[in-house]
C-alpha positions as CSV (number, residue, x, y, z in Angstrom):
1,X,-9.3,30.8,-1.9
2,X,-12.5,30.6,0.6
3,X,-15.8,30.5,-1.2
4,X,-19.3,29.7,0.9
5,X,-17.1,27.8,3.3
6,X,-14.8,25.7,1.7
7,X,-12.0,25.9,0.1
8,X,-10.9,25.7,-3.4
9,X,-7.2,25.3,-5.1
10,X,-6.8,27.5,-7.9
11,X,-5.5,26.3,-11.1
12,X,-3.3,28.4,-12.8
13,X,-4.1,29.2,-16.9
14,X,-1.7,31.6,-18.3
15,X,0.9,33.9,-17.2
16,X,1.4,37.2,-19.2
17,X,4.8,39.5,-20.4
18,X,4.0,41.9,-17.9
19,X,3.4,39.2,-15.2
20,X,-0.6,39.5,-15.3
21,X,-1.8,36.1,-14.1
22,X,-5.0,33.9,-14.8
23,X,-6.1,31.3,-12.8
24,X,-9.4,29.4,-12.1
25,X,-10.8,27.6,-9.6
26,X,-12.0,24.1,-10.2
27,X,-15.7,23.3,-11.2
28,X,-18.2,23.6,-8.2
29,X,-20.8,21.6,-7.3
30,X,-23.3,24.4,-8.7
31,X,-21.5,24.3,-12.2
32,X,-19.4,27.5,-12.5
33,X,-16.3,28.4,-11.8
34,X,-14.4,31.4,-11.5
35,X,-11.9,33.2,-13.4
36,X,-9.2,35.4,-11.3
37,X,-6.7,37.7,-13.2
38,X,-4.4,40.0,-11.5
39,X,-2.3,42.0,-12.4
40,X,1.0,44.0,-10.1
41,X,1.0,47.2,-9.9
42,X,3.4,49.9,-8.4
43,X,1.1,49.5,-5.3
44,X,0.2,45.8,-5.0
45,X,-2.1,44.3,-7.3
46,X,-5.6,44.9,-9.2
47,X,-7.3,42.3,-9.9
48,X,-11.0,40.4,-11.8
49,X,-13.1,37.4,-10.9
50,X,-15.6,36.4,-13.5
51,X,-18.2,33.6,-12.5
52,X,-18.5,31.0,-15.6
53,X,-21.1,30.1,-17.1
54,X,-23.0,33.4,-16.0
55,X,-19.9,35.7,-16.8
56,X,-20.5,38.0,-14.0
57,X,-17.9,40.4,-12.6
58,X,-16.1,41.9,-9.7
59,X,-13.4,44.7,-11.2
60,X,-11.1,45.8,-8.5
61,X,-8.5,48.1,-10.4
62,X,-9.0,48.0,-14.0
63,X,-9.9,50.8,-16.7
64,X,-12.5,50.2,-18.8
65,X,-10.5,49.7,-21.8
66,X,-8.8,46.8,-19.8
67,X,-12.1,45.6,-18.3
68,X,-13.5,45.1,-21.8
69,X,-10.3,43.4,-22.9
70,X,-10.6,40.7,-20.2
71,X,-14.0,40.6,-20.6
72,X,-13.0,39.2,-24.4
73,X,-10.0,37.4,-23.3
74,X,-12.6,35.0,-20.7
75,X,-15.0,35.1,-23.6
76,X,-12.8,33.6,-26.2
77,X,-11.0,30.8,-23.8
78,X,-14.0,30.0,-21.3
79,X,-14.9,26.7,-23.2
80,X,-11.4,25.8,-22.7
81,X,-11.3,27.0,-18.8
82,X,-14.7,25.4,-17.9
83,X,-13.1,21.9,-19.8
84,X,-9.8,22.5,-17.6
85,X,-11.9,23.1,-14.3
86,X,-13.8,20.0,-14.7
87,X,-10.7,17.7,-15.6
88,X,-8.7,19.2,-12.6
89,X,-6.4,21.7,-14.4
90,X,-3.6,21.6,-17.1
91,X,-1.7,19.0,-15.1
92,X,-4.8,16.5,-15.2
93,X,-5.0,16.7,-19.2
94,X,-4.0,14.7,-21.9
95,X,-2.5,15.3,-25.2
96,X,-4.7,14.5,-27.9
């Protein structure tokens, strides 16, 4: 991913039954990160960045319905996500 000139790996967070995927990017010198979740569909993809801490929103593709379901899904896990971001992903944590 390119963002304001640079680019960032995305970390991947959770892969879903019918192959929806979340990822994030690591934590940027500003202090947010963002959230991407895509999903296949028949036609390619749709897909949803939300920018952490501010939760703001780009929807390509999803309902409402789904919208407010991801919109609770980033709510519930973003403590973990920001923690992830910062530490360099799953790969970089350690069991406690």
């Amino acid at each position: 991913m390119v963002t304001e000139g640079r680019i960032y790996m995305m970390y991947p967070y959770m892969t879903f039954s019918d192959d929806t995927e979340v990822t994030h990017s690591p934590l940027r010198d500003n202090g947010t990160v963002n959230v991407y979740i895509e999903t296949p569909t028949d036609t390619g993809f749709k897909s949803l960045t939300c920018t952490l801490p501010e939760y703001t929103w780009e929807n390509n593709g999803y309902s409402e319905d789904e919208l407010r379901h991801w919109k609770e899904y980033v709510q519930n896990n973003a403590h973990i996500i920001m923690e992830l971001a910062r530490d360099g992903g799953f790969a970089n944590t350690t069991a406690v």
